[in-house]
Every structure is written in C-alpha cells, then in structure tokens.
BAFI-3210 file (N, C-alpha, C; in Angstrom, 3 decimals, decimal comma, padded with zeros to 6 digits):
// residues 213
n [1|2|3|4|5|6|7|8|9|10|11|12|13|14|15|16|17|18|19|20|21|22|23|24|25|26|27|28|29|30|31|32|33|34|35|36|37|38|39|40|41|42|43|44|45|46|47|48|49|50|51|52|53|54|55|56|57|58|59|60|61|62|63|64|65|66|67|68|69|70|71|72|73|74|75|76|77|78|79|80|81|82|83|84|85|86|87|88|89|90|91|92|93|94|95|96|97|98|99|100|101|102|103|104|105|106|107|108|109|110|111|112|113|114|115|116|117|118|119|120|121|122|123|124|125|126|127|128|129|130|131|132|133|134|135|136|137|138|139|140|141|142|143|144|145|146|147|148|149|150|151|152|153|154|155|156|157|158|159|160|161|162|163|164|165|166|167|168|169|170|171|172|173|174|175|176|177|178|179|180|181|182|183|184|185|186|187|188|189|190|191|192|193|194|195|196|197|198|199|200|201|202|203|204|205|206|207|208|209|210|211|212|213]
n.u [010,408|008,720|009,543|007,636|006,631|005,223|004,167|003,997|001,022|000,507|-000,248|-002,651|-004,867|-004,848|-004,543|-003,492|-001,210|-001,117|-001,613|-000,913|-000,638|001,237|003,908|005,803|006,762|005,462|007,315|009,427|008,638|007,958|010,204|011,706|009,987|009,490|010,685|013,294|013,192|014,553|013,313|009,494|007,327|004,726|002,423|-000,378|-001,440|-000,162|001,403|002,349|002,402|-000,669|-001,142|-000,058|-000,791|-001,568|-002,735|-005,138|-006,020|-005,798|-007,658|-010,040|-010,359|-009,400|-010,060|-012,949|-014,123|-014,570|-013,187|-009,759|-006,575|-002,944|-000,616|002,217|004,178|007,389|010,658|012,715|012,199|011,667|009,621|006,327|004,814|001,822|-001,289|-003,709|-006,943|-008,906|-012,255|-012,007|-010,178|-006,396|-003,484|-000,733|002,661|006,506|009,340|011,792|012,314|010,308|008,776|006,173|003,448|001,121|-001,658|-005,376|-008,315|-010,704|-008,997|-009,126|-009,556|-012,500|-012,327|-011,442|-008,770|-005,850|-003,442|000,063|001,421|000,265|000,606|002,092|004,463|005,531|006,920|007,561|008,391|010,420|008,347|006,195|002,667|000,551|-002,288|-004,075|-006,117|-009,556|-009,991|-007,733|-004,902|-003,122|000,469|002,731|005,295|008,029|011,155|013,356|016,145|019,244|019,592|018,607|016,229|013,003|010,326|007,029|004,166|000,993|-002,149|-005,733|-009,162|-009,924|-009,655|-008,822|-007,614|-007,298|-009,112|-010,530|-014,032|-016,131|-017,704|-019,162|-018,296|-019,752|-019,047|-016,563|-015,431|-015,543|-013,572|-011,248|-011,114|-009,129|-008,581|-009,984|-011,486|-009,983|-009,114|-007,609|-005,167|-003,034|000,077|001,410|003,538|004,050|004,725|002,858|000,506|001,472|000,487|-001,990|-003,840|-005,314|-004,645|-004,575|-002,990|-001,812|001,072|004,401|005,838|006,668|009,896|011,719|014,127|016,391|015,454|016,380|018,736]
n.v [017,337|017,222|015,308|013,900|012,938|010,364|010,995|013,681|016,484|016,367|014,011|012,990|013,262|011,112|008,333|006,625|005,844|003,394|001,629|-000,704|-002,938|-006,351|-006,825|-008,021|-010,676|-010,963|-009,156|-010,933|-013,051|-012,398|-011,441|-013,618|-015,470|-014,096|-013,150|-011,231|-009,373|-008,317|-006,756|-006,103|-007,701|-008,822|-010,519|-011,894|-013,584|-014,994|-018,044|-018,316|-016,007|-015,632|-017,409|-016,662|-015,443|-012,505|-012,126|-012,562|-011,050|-008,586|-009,044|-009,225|-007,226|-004,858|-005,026|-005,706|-008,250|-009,060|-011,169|-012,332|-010,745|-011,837|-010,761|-009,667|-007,353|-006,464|-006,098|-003,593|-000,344|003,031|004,760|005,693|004,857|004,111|004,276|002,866|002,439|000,631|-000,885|-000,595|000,455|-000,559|-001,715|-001,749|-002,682|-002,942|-004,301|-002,661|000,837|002,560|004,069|005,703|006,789|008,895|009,469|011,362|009,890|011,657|013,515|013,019|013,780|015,496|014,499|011,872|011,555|011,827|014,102|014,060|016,016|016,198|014,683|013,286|012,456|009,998|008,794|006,268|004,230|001,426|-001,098|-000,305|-000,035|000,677|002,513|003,295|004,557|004,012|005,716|006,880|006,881|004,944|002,603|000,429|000,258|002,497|002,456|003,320|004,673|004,770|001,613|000,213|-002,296|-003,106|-004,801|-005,361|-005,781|-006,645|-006,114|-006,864|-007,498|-010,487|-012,135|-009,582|-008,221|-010,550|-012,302|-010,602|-010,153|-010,480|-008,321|-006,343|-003,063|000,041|002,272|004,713|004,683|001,464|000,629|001,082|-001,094|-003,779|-006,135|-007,836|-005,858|-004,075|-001,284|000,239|003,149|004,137|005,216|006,186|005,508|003,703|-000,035|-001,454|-000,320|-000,349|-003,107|-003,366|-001,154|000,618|004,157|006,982|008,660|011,403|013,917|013,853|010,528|010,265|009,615|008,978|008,523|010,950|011,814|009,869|009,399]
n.w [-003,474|-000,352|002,752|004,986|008,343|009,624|011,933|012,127|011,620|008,787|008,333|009,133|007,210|005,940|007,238|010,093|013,316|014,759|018,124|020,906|020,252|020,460|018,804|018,393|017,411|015,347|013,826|013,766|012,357|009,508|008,980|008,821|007,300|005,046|001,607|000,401|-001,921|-005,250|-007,165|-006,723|-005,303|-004,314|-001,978|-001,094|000,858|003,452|005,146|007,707|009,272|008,745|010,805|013,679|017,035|017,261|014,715|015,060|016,660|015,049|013,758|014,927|016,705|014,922|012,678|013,778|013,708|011,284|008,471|007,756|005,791|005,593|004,338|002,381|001,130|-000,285|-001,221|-003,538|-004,000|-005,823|-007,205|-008,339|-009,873|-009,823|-008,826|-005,902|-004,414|-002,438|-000,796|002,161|004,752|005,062|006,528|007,601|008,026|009,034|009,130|008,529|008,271|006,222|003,141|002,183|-000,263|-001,066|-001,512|-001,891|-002,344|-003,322|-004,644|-007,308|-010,369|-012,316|-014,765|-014,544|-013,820|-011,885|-010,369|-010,147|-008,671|-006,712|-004,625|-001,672|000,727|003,119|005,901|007,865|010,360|011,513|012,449|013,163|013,279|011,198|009,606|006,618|005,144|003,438|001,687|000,916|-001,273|-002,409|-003,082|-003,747|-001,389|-000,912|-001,005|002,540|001,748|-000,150|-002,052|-000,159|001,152|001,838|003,771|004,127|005,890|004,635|005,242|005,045|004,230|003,667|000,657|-000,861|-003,502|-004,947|-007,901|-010,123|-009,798|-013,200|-014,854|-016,499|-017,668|-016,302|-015,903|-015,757|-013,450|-013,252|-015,142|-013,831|-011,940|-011,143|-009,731|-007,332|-004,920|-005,538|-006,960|-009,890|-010,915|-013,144|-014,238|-017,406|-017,577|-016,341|-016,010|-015,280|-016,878|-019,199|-019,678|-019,772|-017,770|-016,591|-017,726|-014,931|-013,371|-014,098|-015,111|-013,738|-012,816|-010,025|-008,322|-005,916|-005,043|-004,792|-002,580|-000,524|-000,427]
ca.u [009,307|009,012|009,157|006,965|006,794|003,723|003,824|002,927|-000,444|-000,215|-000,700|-003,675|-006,118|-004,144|-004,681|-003,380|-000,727|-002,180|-000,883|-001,862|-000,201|002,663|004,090|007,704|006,594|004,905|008,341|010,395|007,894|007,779|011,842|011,922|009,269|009,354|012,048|013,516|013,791|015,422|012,256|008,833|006,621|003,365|001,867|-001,822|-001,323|001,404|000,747|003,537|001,553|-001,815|-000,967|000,353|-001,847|-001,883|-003,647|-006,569|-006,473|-006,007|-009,106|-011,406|-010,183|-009,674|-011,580|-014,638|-014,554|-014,386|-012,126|-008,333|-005,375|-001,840|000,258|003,611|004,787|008,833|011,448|013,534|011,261|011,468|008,525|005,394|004,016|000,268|-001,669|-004,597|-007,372|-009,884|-013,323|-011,691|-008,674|-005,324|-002,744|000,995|004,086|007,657|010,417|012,445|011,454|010,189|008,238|004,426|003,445|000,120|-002,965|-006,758|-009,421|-011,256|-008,394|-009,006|-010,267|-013,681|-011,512|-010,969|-007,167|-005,022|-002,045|001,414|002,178|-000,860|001,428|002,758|005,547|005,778|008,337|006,882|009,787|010,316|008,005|005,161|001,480|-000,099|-003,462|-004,237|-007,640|-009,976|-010,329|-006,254|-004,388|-001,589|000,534|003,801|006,234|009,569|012,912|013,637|017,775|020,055|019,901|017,783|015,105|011,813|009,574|006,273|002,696|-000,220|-003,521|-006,624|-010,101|-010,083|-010,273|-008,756|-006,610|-007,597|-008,957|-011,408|-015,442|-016,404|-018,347|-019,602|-017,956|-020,796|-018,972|-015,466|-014,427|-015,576|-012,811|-010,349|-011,326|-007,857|-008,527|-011,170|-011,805|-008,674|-009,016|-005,368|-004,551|-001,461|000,813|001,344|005,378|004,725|004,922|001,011|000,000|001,944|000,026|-003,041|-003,745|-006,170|-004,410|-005,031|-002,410|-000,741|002,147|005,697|006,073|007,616|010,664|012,001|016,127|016,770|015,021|016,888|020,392]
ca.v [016,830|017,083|014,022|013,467|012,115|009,871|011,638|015,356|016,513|016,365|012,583|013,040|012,699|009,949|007,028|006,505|005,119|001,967|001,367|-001,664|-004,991|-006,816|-006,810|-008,700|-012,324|-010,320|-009,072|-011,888|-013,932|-011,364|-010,978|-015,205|-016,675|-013,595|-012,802|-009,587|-009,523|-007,219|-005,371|-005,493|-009,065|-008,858|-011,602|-011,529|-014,002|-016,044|-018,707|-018,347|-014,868|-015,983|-018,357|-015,770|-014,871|-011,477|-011,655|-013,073|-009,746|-007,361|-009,384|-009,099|-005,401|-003,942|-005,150|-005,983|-009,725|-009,336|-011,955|-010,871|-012,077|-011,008|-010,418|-008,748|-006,104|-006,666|-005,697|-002,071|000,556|004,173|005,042|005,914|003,901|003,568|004,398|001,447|002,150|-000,305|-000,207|-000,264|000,852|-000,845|-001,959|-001,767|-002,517|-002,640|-004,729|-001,670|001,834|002,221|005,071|005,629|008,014|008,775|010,707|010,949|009,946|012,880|014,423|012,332|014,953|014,876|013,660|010,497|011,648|012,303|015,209|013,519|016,734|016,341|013,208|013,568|011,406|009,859|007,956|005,172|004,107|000,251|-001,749|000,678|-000,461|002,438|002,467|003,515|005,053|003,337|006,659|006,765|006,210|004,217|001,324|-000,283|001,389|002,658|001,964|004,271|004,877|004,361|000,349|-000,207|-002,745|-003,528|-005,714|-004,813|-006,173|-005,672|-006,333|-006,286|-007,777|-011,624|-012,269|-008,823|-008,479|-011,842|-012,535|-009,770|-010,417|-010,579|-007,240|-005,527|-001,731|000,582|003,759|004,974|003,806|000,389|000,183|000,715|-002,677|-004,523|-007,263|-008,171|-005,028|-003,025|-000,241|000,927|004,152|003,404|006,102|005,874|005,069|002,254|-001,590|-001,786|000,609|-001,611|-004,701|-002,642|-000,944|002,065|005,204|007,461|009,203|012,582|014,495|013,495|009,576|010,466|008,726|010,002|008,429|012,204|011,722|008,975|009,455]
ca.w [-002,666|001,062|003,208|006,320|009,193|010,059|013,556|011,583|011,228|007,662|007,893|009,596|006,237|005,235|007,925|011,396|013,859|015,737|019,230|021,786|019,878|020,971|017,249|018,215|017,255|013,730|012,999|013,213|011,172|008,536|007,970|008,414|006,079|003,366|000,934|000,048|-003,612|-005,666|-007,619|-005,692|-004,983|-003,358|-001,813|-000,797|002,510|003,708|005,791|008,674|009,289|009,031|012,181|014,410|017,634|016,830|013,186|014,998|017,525|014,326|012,701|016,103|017,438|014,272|011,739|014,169|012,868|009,741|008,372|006,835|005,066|006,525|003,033|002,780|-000,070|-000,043|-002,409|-003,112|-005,400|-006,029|-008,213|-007,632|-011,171|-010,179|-007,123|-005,410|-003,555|-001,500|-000,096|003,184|005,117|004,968|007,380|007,152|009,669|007,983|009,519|008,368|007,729|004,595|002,317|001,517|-001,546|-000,373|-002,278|-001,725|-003,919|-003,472|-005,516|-008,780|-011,183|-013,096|-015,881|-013,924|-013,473|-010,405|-010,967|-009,297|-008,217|-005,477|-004,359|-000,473|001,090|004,059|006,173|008,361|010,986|011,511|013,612|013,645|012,830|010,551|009,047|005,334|005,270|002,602|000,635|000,945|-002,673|-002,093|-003,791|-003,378|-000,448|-001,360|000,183|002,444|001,932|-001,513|-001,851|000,934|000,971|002,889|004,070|004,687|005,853|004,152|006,293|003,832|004,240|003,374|-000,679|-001,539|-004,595|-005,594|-009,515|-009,987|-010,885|-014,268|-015,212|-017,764|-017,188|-016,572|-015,573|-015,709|-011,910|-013,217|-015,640|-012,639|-011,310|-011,519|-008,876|-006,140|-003,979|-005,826|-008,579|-010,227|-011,635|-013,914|-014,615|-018,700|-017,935|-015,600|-017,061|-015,715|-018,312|-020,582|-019,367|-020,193|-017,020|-017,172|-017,153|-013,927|-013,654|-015,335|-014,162|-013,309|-012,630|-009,526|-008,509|-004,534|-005,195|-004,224|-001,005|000,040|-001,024]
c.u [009,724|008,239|008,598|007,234|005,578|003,248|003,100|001,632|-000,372|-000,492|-001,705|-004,715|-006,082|-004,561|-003,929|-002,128|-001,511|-001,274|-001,462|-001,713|001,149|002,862|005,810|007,637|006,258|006,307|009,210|010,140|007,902|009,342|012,265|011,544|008,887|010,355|012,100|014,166|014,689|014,111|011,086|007,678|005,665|002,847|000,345|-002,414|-000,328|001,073|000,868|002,680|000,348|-002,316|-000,877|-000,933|-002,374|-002,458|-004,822|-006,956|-006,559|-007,720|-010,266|-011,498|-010,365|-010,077|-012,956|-014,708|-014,422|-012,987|-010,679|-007,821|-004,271|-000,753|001,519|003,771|006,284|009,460|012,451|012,656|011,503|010,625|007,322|004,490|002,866|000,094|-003,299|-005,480|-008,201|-011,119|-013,006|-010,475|-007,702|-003,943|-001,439|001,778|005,140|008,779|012,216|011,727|011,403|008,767|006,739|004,118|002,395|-000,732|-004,533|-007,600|-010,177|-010,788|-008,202|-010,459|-011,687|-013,477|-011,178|-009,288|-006,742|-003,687|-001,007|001,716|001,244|-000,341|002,163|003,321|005,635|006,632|007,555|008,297|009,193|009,263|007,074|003,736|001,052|-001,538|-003,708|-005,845|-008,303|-010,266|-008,542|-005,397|-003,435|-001,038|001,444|004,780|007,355|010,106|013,067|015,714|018,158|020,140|019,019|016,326|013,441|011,123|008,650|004,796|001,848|-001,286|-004,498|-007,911|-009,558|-010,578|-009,526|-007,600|-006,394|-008,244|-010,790|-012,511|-015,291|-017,672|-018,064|-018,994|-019,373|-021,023|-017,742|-014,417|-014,266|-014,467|-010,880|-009,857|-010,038|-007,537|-009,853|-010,835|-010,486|-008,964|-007,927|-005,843|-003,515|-000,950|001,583|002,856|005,543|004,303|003,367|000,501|000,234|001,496|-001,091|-003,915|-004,487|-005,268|-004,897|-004,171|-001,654|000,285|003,793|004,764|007,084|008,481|011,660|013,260|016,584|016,501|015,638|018,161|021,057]
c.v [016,764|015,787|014,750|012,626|011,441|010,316|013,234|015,180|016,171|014,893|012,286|012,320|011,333|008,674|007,559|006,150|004,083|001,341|-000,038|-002,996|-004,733|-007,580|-007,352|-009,760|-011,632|-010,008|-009,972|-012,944|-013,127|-011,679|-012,776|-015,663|-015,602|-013,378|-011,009|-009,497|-008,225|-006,016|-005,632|-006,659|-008,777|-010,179|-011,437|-012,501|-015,313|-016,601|-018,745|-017,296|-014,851|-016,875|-017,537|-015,854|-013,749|-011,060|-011,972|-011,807|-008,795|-007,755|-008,962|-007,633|-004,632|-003,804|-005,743|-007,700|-009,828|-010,225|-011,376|-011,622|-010,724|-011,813|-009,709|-008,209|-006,336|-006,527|-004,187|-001,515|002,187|005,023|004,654|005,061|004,133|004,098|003,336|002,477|000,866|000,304|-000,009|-000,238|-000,816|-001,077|-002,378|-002,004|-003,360|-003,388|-003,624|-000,585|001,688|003,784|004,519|007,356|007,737|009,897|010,514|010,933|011,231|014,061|014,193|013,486|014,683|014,406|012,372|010,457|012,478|012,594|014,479|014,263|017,032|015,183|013,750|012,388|011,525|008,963|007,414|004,099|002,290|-000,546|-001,097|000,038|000,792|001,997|003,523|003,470|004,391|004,422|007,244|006,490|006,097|002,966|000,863|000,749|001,586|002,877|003,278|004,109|003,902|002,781|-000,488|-001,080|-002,831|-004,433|-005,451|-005,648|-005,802|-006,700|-005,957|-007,352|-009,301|-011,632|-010,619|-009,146|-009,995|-011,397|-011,555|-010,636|-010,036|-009,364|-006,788|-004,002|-000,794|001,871|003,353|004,123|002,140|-000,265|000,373|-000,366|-003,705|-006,265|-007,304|-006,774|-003,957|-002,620|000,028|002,320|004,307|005,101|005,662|005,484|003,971|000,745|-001,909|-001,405|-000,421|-002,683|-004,381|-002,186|000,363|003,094|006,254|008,623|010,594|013,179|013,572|011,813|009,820|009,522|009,709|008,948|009,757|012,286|011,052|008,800|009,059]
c.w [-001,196|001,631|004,415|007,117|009,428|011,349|013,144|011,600|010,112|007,382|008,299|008,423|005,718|005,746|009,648|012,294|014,956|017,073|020,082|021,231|020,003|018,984|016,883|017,528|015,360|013,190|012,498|012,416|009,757|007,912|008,338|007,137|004,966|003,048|000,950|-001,507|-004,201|-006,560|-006,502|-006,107|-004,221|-003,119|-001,146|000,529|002,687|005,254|007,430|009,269|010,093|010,584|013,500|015,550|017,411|015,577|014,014|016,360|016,570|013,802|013,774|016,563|016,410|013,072|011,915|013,647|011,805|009,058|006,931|006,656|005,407|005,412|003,674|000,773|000,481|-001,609|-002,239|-004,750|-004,801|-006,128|-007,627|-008,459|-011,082|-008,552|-007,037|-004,743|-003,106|-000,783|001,518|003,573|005,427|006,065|007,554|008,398|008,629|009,352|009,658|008,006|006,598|004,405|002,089|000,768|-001,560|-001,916|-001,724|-002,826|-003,856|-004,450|-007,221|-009,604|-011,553|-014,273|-015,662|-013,696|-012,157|-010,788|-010,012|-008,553|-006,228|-004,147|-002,879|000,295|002,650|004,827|007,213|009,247|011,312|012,766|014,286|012,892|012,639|009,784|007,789|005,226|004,250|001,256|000,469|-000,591|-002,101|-003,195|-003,526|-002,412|-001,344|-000,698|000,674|003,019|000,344|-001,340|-001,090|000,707|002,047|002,724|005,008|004,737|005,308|004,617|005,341|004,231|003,184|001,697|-001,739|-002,598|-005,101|-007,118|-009,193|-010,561|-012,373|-014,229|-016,246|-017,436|-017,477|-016,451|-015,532|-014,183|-012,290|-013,847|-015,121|-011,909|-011,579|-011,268|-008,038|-005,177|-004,377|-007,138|-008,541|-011,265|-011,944|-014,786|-016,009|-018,638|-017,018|-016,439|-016,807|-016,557|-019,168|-020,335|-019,682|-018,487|-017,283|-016,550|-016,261|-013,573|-014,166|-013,910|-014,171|-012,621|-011,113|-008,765|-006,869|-004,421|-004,695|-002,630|000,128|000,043|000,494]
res [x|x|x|x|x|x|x|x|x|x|x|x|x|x|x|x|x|x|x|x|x|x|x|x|x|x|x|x|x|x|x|x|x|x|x|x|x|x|x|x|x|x|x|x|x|x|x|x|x|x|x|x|x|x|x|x|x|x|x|x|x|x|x|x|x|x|x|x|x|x|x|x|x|x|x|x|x|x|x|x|x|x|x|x|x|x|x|x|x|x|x|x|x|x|x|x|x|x|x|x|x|x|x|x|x|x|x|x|x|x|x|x|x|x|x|x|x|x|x|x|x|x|x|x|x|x|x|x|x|x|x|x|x|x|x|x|x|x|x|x|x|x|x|x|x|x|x|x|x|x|x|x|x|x|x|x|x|x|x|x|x|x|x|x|x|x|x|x|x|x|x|x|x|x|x|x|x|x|x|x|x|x|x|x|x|x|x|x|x|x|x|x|x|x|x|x|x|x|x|x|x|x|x|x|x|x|x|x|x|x|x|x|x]
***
C-alpha cells in the first residue's frame, strides 16, 4: 500500500487542510488532560477541550454555529477493522503525526460492501487541522512509526456517537446505525463484528505495520 501525503492531490476527495487557528493552547490541552493508552479509547468530549477559546471559533467559523463536542481518539492501532461515516464532515489535529485509512461512500457496492483493496493511506503531520468530508469513510487513526502512539481530536457535531435512536430498520443503511449520527462497516475479523456489528467490509483486514517500520 502506498502512503500519502495530505498535501497530494489524491487527498483532495477525501477532506481538507484547515489553516487560520492558533492551535498551540489545543495541543497542550490535548497531550495534558488525555491519556495515551496502549489499544485505542475514544472519547466523545472532554471537558479541558470543550473550554478552550478556540472550540468556540471552530463551532462559529466552521461549523456556522452549529454546536460541537471536542473528543480525542488516542492509543497505538494498525488495523483498519471497520470504517464510520457521519452526516457531516469531521475534524482531526494529532499532537503527533498519525495515519488515516480513508475510503468514500460512494464506493460501497450495491451489495452494501466496501472492497479493502479501494482503502488509501494517508499521513497527517503533527499539529495540523484536517477536515474529513461527511461522505469520507474513516475510523480510528493509526500510529504512524513501530510503537508509536497518538493523540488525536475528533471535532463532530454536538450529540454524535452518543446512544443511538431506537428504530425499526427499514433499509440496509439503517442496520449500519451503530450510534447517534454514526453508521459502522465491521470488517468480519474485527472484535465489532464479534460484538455484532454489521458486516461492511470484504477484502484484506488491512493492517499498515509494513508502512511504518
């Protein structure tokens, strides 16, 4: 697999780089008040964060008002397990560089499955604000370097990945529905699957330890 740079065109379809915030005070709150575990912890908003001046310029500039929660993804992962989307785009910045194993929905078959091999890697350098398009498949980063951990923001519309509605499934996407505003596509060898996790998935589980050596 070939890595990227988020500066190539080919990251173009993908999402964005975001320029114009003072993002020093964001880092050192980030690698203070989160951990760095050893597998891969999501949190859905952390309070230290939420305080910041600058969440209340991402919420007014770049989500128009719309109110947000300023999470962190942290840990060391490989694997690609499952891929997320959201009804709207996504917002990342990494205390360290760190990996994104990107896809588009557009590429999820009429089978309701997405081939791994359609899967494109990108490298995301420390202390960069990037944007994750809302039609973007994405899910947990991976370390980039043997050992290496991260610690990363995740910017999401107020309430997301909270305890999903209660529905009746009424079409195939519906039984995607994992959480509040998040569908999963669970690759049949990751532990979501085994939690019962709708398969999405086929292809190689891929696993970029080669990439990073």
């Amino acid at each position: 697999m070939k890595l990227y740079s988020i500066d190539n065109a080919a990251f173009r379809p993908y999402g964005r780089v975001i320029s114009g915030y003072d993002t020093a005070e964001l880092h050192r709150t980030l690698e203070a008040a989160t951990p760095l575990p050893e597998g891969v912890v999501y949190t859905l908003e952390q309070p230290e964060l939420q305080r910041l001046p600058v969440t209340q310029q991402l919420r007014d500039r770049l989500y128009g008002g719309m109110p947000i929660q300023m999470g962190w993804c942290n840990g060391h992962n490989t694997k690609l397990n499952c891929l997320e989307y959201h009804r709207d785009s996504e917002i990342n910045f990494g205390t360290e560089s760190f990996l994104l194993l990107l896809g588009k929905q557009e590429q999820i078959g009429a089978d309701g499955m997405f081939d791994t091999a359609d899967i494109r890697a990108f490298r995301v350098p420390a202390d960069t604000l990037v944007e994750l398009y809302a039609t973007t498949l994405h899910y947990a980063p991976c370390s980039d370097g043997a050992g290496k951990g991260f610690r990363v923001l995740v910017v999401l519309p107020q309430g997301t990945n909270a305890q999903k509605p209660d529905i009746v499934p009424g079409n195939h996407e519906d039984t995607l529905l994992t959480a509040r505003n998040k569908w999963l596509l669970a690759h049949p060898d990751s532990d979501e699957a085994r939690q019962g996790a709708a398969i999405g998935l086929k292809g190689k589980n891929i696993d970029i330890s080669d990439l990073v050596e």
